[in-house]
Every structure is written in structure tokens, then in C-alpha cells.
N, C-alpha and C positions, 0 to 999 in steps of 0.2 A: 412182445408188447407188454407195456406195463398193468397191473391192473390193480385198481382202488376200487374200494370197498367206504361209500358214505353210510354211516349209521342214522339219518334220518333222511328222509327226503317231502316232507308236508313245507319247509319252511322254505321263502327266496332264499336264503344264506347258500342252503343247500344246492338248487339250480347254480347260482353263483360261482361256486366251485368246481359245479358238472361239470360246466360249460368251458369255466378254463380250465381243468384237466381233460376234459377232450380236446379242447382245440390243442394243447400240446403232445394228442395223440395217443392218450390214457383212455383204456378199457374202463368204464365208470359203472360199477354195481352200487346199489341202493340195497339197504336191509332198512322195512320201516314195517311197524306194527299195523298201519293202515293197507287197507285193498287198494284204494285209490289215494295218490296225495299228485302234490303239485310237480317235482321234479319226475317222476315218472312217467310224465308223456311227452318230456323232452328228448329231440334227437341224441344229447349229450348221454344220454343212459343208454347201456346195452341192455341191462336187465337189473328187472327190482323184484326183491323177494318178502316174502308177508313171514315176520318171525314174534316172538312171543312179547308182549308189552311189559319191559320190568317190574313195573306195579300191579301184574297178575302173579310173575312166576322169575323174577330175578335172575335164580340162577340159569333156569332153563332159558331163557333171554343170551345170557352170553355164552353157553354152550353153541348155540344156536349160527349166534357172530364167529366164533371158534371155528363149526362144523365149515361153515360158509368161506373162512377163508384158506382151509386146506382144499375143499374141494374145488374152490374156484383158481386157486392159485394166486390169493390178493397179493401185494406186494407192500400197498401203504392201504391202514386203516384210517380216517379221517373223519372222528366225530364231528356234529354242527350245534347242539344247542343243549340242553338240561341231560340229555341221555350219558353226556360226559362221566357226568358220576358216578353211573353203573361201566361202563365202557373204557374206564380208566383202571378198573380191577381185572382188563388183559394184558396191563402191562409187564412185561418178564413174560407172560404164557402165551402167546403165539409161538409160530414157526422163526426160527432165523434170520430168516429171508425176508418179512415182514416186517412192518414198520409200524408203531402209532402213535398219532399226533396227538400226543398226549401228555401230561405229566403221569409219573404215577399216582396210585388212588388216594393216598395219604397227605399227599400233597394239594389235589385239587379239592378234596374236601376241606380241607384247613382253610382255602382262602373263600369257598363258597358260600361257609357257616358262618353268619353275620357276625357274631359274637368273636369266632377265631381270628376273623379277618382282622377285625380291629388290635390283636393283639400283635397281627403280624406287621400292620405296619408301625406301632407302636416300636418293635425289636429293630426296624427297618431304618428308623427314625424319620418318618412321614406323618402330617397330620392325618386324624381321624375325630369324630367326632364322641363325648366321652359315651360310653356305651353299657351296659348292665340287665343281667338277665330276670326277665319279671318277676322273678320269685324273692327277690333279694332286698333288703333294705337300700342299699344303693338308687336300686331302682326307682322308690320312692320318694326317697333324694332327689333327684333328677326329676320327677314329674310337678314336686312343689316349687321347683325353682328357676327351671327353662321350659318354653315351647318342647315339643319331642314326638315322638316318632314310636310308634308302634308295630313291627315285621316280625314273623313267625324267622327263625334261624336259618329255613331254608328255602325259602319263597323265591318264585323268581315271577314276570311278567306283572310285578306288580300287586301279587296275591296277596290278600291281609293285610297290606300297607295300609295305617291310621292313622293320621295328624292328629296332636292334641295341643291345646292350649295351655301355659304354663299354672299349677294349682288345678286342673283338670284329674281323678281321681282316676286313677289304673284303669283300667275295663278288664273285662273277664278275657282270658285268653285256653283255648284248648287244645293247642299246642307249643312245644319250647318256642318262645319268645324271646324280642330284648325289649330294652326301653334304649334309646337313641335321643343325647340332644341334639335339636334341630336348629341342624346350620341354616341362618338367611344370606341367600346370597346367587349367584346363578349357577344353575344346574349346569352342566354339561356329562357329555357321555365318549367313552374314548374305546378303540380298537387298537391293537397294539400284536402285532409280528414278532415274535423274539427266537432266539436261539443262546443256545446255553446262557442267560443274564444279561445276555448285549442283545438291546434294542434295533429291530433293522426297519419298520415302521411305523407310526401310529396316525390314525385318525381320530381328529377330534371332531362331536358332531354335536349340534344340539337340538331337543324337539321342537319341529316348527308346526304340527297338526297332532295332534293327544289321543286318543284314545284309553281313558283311564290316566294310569301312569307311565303308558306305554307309545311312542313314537310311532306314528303311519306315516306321518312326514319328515325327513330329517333334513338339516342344513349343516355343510359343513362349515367349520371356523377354523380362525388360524391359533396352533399353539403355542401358547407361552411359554417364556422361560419356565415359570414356575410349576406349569401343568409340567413340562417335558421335564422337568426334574424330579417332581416327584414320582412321573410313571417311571422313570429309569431306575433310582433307586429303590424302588418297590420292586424291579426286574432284576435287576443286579443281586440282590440282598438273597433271592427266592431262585434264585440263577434258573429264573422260568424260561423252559421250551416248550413254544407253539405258539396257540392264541390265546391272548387272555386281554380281556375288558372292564373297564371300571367307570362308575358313575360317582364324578366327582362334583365338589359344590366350591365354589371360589363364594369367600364372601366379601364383605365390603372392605377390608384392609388387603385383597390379595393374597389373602392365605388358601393355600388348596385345601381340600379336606379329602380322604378317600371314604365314602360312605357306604359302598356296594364294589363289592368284584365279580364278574363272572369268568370261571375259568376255560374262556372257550371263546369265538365267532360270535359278535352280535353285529346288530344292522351298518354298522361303521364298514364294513367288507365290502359293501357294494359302493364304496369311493374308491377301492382297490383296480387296478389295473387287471385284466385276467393275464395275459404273460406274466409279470409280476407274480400275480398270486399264485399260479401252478410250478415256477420256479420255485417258492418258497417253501412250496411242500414236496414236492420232486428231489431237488437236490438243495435243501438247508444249509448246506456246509459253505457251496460256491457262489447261491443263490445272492445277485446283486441287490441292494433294498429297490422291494416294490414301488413304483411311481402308482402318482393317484390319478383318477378320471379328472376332466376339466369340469364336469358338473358340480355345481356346489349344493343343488336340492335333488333329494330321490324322494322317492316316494311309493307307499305300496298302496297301489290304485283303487281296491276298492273298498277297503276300512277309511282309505280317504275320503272317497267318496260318500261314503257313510257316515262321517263325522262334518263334511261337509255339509250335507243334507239337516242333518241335524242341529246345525249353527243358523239355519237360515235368517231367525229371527233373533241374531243378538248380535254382540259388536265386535264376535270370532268369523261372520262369514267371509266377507270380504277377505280377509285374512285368509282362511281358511281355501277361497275361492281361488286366490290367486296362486297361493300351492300347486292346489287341484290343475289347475292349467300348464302351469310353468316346470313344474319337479321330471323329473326323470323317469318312468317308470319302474322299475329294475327288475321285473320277470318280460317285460315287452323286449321282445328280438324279431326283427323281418324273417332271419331265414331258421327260426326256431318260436311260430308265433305259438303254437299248443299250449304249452305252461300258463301264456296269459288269457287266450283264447277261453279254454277250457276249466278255468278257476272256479268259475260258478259249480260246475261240477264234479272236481279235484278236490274242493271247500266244502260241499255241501254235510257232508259229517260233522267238521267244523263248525258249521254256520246254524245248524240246527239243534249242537248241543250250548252254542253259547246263547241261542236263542231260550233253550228249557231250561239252563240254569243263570240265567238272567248276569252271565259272565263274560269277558270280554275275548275275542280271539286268541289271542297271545294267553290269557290264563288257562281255554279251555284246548288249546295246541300241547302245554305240558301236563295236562292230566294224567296220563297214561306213562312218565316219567316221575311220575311225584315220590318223594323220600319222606313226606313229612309223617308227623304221630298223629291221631285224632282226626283225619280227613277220609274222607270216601274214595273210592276210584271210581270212574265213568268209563271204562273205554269201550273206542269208537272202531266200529267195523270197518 
């Protein structure tokens, strides 16, 4: 029997992938720094193990994934969200035998650091938006004379992101920054399947319920020429294998812009097929392109709900409402209800430090993953 090794399991992505590597009859371990998270009380796990938080003790983090997958006899390793970055410094140092969905470390670093990215697809020849690090006269360029954008280098879930107004004077930053002109124009967010440069699926999604800068509801859309050329030669150029996702901004003449990469799984997955997706990471080589689910809104139910509640009195509820009713679940299964059942209590670590640092899910989820300079760590038992 096969067996994989997820390196997170608090996030749906994570279930997402139990679920169809079990149903295609994969052994499914979890390593997550939490006691309790949300895939862990799903039938799709055999067994999850509590290992060291990288933002305590780094190395001893992937020695740990190391120890775990000789003694377990993993076969495929399969990071799900920010832990990528530390977990992609096993590539070349596993067993033989083992596999992981990964790029090397050098490479996902490159496209994850705000500033690099932009250079890459620069080299790529794909838009990007012009970009410069706060310390620089450039920088200052760029804030006297477009709207922009303000993001720590390595932020993810939305952390630090600042909108300013054009002529708006720098702010203080205390960690490596950029300045970002800001494209107007509509957001969207992509998922994307690849193997060695050739593209085998993508979804494109965009947020329908917010939380922050971060999507509790998604809608999916149909992609453009223009979106599917640009993610292809971004994938072609970077001859990327695995998963990797980008927050792009189409503006009012049609032009893509690539403004955020992440090099990994985001909420786009759960329009994935699960056959589809366990072939993709099972066997890559034969694996035919994944079809999508018929649902075009998911939704993760109770940040929904939350932001629901919270719109009552403005002119996002109704909006907001009809989500709420209509979306998809995606941790809700009849004959696997535990993961959703039991969230209140799988969360409640979650829920209680986004509640004491007055932070949002999704930022206070990668705490315990963070890379950046000048930030605290918080982790959660």
C-alpha cells in the first residue's frame, strides 16, 4: 500500500487531498504542529503526529518529517500551504523511494518573495505590476505618482497588505517590504496542476465573501485566453512541477498582471475532482488532466458565517446571504461528517488566538510557519 505523508493538516486543502488519496486507497499520515486540527478526525487519516513548529526550531521541524518518513515508509510527501518553504529544503534528502511535491527550495523561494517574483515573470515575459523595495528611491517614485500597494516580501493570508493613495508618504515598515503599483482592475485568483512546464489544469476563482483580503467564499470563472497564457508561460519559463497559484488582476484594457504567487495549493483545489487530483499526485507522468467539480461556489462555512453575520446591516448581506445558502461546503461529507462536525473544536486554538490578536483566520493559521524579520511567533498548542 502506498503511503503519504501531508505536512499540514489544520487547513480544508489539506482534508481535500486525504480524502482523494484515500479514496484511491493511499495510507494518509499527517505531520502538523497542532494537537488538534481539522483533517485529523477525518476517516481519510490513519494517523497524525504532533512535530516541532518551524518558527520554533526549523531544523528540528524537518529532521522530524525526515525521522517520520523512514519510519513510516512514506512513499509521496505532499506539502498544503506556507510550510512549503521550510519543506521544500527536503528535496534531494529523502529516501529513493519517496517522492515530494515539490519544487526545490530555491526555486519556491524565488517565486514566493514578492519582489523576486516580479523579476521572474519579467525574465518570463508576462505582466507584472512595476515593483520596488521600501528602502530605495524607486520606491518613492512610485508612491508620488500611482495608487500602491504596500506587503512585507513574505506575507501570505493577506498580512501587512496596505493600500495607499497616490502622493500618500511611505509608512514606517519593520520588516523587508516592497512598494507595488496598484493595478485597478478585477481581481482574480488561479490554481494550477503542472508537471515539468506543461500545464495539466488550472482553476480560476474569484472572491465572492472576504474576510480581510482572504476569500471564505469562492466563485469559480471561466479562463481567458489571456489569463491561460499568461499562467502557461509563467509555467513553461519556471518548467514548474506541482502546485502553484497566482493572484492575478486583469485591468480595464485586458491586460493580465501577475501580482502574488504562491508556490503551492490554495482554495482553487476544492473545484478539483478528487480521482483527478489523487492521480495527479500518484502517478504525474500518466496522470490524465484533472476534470473540475460541477459547483461553481464553495465555501468554508463558518468564517462564512461570520462575515455573514457581520454584514447584517450594510449592502454586502444579502449578498453575503445568498452565498451562505447556496456555496458548497467543502469540509461537509455524509459519510466523513467529523472534519465539519467537530470544527468548533478542531478551530478552537485558531479561533481564540485570532480572537487575542485581533487577526484574521487565515493570518493567525500561518503563524507558526512564518519566515519573516521583525514579527513575533504565537504558537498554538
Amino acid at each position: 500500500m502506498t503511503t503519504a505523508l501531508l505536512t499540514l493538516g489544520r487547513l480544508p486543502k489539506a482534508l481535500d487531498i486525504a480524502r482523494a488519496l484515500h479514496g484511491a486507497g493511499v495510507r494518509v499520515l499527517v505531520a502538523e504542529p497542532f494537537h488538534r486540527h481539522l483533517t485529523g478526525v477525518s476517516k481519510a487519516v490513519d494517523q497524525s503526529f504532533v512535530v516541532t513548529a518551524p518558527a520554533v526550531d526549523g531544523p528540528r521541524y524537518l529532521n522530524e518529517l525526515r525521522e517520520l518518513v523512514v519510519t513510516q515508509g512514506v512513499d509521496l510527501v505532499v506539502p498544503i500551504s506556507e510550510e512549503i518553504v521550510h519543506v521544500s529544503a527536503l528535496h534531494g534528502r529523502l529516501p529513493a523511494n519517496c517522492r515530494l511535491m515539490s519544487m526545490p527550495q530555491a526555486s519556491v523561494l524565488r517565486v514566493h518573495h514578492k519582489a523576486h517574483f516580479v523579476e521572474v515573470c519579467r525574465e518570463a515575459g508576462v505582466a507584472a505590476p512595476d515593483t520596488a523595495a521600501t528602502s530605495t528611491p524607486d520606491a518613492v517614485q512610485l508612491a508620488a505618482t500611482h495608487d500602491y500597494v504596500v506587503k512585507p516580501v513574505s506575507s501570505c493570508s493577506g498580512r501587512g497588505v496596505r493600500f495607499f493613495s497616490r502622493g500618500d508618504g511611505l509608512p514606517r515598515v519593520v520588516e523587508p517590504s516592497i512598494v507595488q503599483r496598484r493595478v485597478h482592475g478585477q481581481l482574480v485568483s488561479s490554481f494550477s496542476i503542472a508537471r515539468d512546464g506543461d500545464l495539466r489544469c488550472t482553476v480560476l476563482y474569484r472572491g465572492a465573501v472576504m474576510q480581510g483580503t482572504v476569500a471564505v467564499c469562492f466563485e469559480r470563472v471561466d479562463i481567458s485566453r489571456e489569463v491561460d497564457d499568461w499562467i502557461r508561460r509563467f509555467v513553461a519559463y519556471t518548467k514548474w512541477d506541482g502546485f502553484i497559484s497566482f493572484d492575478l488582476i486583469i485591468d480595464e484594457r485586458g491586460v493580465v498582471h501577475g501580482i502574488e504567487c504562491n508556490p503551492r495549493a490554495t482554495s482553487g483545489i476544492h473545484f478539483v475532482e478528487p480521482q483527478g487530483l489523487s492521480q495527479s499526485l500518484l502517478d504525474p507522468l500518466a496522470a490524465p488532466a484533472p476534470t473540475l467539480r460541477p459547483e461553481r461556489l464553495s465555501q468554508q462555512f463558518f468564517p462564512c458565517l461570520t462575515e455573514t453575520q457581520k454584514s447584517v446591516f450594510t449592502s454586502r448581506f444579502r449578498h453575503n446571504l445568498r452565498c451562505l445558502l447556496e456555496a458548497r461546503e467543502v469540509t461537509w461529507k455524509a459519510s466523513d461528517p467529523w472534519p465539519f462536525l467537530g470544527m468548533p473544536y478542531t478551530a478552537w486554538n485558531i479561533i481564540a488566538l485570532a480572537s487575542r490578536k485581533g487577526m484574521t483566520f487565515g493570518e493567525v493559521a500561518m503563524l507558526d510557519f512564518a519566515t519573516f524579520a521583525g514579527g513575533e511567533h504565537e504558537v498554538v498548542e
